[in-house]
C-alpha positions as CSV (number, residue, x, y, z in Angstrom):
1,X,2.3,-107.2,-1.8
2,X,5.5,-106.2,0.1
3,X,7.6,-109.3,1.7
4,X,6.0,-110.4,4.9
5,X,7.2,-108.7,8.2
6,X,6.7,-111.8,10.3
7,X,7.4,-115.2,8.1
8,X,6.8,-118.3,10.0
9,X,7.8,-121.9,8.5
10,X,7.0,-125.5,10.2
11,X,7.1,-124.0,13.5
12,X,6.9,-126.5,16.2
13,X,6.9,-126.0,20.3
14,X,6.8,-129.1,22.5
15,X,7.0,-129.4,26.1
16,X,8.7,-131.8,28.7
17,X,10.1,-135.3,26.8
18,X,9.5,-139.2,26.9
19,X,6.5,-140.2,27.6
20,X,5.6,-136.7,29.1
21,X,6.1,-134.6,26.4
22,X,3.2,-132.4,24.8
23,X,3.4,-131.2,21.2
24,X,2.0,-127.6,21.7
25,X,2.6,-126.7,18.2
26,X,2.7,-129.3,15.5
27,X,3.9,-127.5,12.4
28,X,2.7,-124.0,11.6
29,X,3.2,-122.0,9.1
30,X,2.0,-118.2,8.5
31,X,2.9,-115.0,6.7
32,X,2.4,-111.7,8.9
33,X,2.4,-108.3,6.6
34,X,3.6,-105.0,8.0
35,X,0.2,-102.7,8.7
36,X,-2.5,-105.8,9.0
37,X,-4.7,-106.6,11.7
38,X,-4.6,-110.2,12.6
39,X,-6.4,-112.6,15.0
40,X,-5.2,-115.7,16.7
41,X,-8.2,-117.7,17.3
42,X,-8.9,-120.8,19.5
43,X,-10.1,-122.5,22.0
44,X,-8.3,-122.5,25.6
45,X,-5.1,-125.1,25.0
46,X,-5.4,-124.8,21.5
47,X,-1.8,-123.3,20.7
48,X,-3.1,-119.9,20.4
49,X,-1.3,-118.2,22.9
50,X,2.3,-120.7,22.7
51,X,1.7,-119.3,19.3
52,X,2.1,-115.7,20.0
53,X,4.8,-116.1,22.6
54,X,7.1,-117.6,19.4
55,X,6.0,-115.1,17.4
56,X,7.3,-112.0,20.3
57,X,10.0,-114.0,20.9
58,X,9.1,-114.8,24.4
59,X,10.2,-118.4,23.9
60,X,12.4,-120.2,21.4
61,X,10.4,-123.2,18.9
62,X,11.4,-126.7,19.3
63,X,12.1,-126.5,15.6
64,X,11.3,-124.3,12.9
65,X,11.8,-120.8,11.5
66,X,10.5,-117.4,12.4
67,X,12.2,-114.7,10.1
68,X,11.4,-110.7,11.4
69,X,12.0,-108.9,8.7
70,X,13.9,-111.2,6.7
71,X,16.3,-112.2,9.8
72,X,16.8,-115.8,11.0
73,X,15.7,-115.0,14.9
74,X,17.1,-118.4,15.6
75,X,20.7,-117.1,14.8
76,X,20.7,-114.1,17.5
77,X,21.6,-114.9,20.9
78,X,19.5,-114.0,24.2
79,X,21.3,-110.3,24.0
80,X,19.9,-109.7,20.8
81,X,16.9,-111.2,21.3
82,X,16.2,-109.4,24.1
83,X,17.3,-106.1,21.9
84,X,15.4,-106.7,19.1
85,X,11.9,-108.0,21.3
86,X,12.2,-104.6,23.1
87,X,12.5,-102.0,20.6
88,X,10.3,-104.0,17.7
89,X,7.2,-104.9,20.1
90,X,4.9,-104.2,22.2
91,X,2.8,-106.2,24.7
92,X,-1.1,-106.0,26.1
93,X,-2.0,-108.6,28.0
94,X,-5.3,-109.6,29.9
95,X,-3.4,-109.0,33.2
96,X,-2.3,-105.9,33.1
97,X,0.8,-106.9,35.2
98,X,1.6,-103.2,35.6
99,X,3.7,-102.5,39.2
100,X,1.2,-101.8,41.6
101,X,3.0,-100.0,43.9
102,X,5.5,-97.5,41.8
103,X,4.0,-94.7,39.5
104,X,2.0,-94.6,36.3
105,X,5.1,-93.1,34.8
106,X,7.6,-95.2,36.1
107,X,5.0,-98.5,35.2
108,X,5.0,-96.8,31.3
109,X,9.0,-96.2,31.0
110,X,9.7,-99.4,32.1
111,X,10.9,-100.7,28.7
112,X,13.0,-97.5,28.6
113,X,14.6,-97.9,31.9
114,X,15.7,-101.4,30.8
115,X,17.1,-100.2,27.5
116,X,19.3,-97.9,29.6
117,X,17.4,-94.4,28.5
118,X,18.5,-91.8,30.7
119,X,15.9,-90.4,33.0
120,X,14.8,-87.3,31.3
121,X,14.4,-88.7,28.1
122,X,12.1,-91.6,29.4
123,X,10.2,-88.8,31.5
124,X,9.8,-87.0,28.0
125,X,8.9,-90.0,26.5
126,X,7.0,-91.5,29.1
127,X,4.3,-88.5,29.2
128,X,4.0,-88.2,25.6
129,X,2.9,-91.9,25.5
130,X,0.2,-91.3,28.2
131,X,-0.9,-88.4,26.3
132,X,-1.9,-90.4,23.4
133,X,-4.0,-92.5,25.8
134,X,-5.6,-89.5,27.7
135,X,-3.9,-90.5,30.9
136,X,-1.1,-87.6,31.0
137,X,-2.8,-86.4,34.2
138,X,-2.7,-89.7,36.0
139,X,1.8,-89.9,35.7
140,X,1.9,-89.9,39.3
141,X,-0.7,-92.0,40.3
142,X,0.1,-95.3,42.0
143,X,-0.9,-97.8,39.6
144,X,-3.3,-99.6,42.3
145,X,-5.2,-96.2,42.3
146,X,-6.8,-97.0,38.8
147,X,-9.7,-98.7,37.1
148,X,-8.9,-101.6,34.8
149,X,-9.9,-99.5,32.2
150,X,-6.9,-97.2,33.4
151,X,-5.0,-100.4,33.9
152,X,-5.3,-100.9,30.5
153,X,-4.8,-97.8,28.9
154,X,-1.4,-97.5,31.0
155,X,-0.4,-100.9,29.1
156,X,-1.2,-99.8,26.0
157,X,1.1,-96.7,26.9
158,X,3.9,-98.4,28.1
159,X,3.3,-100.5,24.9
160,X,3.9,-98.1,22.9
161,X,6.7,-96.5,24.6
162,X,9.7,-97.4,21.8
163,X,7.1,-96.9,18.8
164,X,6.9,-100.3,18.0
165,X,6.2,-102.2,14.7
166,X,4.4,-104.5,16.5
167,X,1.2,-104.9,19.4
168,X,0.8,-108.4,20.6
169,X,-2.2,-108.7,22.4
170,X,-4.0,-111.3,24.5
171,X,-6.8,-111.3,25.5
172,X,-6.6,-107.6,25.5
173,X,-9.8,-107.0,27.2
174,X,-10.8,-110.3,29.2
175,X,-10.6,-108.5,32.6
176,X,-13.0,-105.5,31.0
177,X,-16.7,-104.9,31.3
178,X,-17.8,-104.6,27.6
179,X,-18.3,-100.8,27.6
180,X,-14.9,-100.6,28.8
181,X,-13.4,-103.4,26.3
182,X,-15.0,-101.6,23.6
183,X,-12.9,-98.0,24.5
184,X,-9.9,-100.6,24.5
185,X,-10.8,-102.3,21.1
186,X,-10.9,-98.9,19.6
187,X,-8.1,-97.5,20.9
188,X,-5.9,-100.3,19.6
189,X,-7.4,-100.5,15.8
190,X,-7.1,-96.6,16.2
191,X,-3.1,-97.3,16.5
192,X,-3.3,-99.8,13.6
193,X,-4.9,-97.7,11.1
194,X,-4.2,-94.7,11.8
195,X,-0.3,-95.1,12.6
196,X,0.0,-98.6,10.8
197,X,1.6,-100.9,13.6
198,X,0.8,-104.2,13.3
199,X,-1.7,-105.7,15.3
200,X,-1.5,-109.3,16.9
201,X,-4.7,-110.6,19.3
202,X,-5.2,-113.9,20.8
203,X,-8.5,-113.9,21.5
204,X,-11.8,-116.3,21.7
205,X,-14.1,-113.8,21.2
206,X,-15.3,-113.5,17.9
207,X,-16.5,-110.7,17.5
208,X,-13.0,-109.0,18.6
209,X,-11.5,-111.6,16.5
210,X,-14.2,-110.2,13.3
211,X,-13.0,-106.5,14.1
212,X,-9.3,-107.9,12.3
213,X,-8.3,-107.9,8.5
214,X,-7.8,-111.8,9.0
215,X,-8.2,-114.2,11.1
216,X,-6.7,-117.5,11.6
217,X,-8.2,-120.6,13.8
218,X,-5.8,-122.9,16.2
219,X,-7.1,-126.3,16.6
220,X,-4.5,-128.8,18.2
221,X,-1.3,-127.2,17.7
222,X,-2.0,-126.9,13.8
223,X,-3.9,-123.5,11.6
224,X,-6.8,-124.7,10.2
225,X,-6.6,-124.5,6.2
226,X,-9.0,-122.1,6.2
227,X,-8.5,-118.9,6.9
228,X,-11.0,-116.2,7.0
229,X,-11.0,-112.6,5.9
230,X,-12.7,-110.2,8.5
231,X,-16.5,-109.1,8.1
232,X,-16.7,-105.8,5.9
């Protein structure tokens, strides 16, 4: 098997200090190959989710190593974190936390706007992404206007938006009756198998979780030993 896209090492993420302080994560360790489907698992204050956040490089460990693609991501500085996060990921989150008030377009090209894309190019870009999510037609729509079915697709667009290697997503489809969290669970294993990015999801449910090549279990701030390969 090739090296490991994501490699993770006695990652560790505790909050506040003294008496205060809570040990989120408590020395993890975890392998992450280019292509795979993989599910976070856990209850609610597990570590699942502070998990993910150090593995998008939302938030810096307390100690530990997370390599992307071989590279020490405790070496680059906020710039190049910031660089490498936008054009390597992409993000689906329960809340859609899409701008209510400014277009479906402009909501999509956001990562584009802030890598400093000039306008056509994001326009180009921007409608191209919606048309893989069968929401071209709704570019100039105000956000507020849609379902959160819509919501979500618009995420997933905007997600998508500098072809990333990567999808973390949590809780993808929490906010979603389970017709329409279904459509969402298909759409992203679609993008996964079909285009072979690399799928993160923090989830509880299991049988989103059972939908992954592999799923790992957060108890306390550590992996459990086991860890389970997905249902055939």
């Amino acid at each position: 098997m090739n090296s490991p896209l994501i490699t993770v090492r006695g990652l560790r993420k505790t909050y506040g200090s003294g008496s205060t302080a809570f040990e989120a994560l408590k020395g993890v360790d975890l392998d992450i190959h280019e292509g795979e489907s993989l599910a976070i698992v856990g209850k609610s204050g597990s570590g699942k989710s502070t998990l993910m956040h150090l593995l998008a490089l939302l938030d810096r460990p307390t100690t530990g190593s997370i390599r992307l693609d071989g590279v020490e991501t405790s070496s680059l500085n906020q710039a190049e974190l910031n660089k490498t996060r936008n054009r390597a990921f992409g993000f689906v989150f329960q809340q859609f936390f899409l701008n209510a008030s400014t277009s479906v377009l402009d909501n999509v090209t956001l990562p584009l706007t802030i890598a400093g894309v000039p306008a056509r190019e994001r326009t180009k870009r921007g409608l191209a992404a919606l048309s893989q999510l069968e929401m071209e037609d709704k570019a100039s729509n105000k956000a507020n206007n849609l379902s959160g079915g819509q919501k979500q697709r618009v995420a997933i667009s905007r997600a998508l938006i500098n072809q990333p290697r990567v999808i973390f997503a949590d809780e993808p489809t929490g906010n979603l009756d389970s017709v329409t969290g279904a459509k969402v669970e298909d759409i992203l294993f679609d993008l996964n198998r079909r285009h072979g990015i690399t799928l993160v999801v923090v989830t509880h449910d299991e049988g989103l979780a059972a939908r992954c090549d592999r799923s790992i279990f957060v108890r306390d701030g550590l992996v459990e030993p086991k860890v389970e390969a997905a249902a055939a």
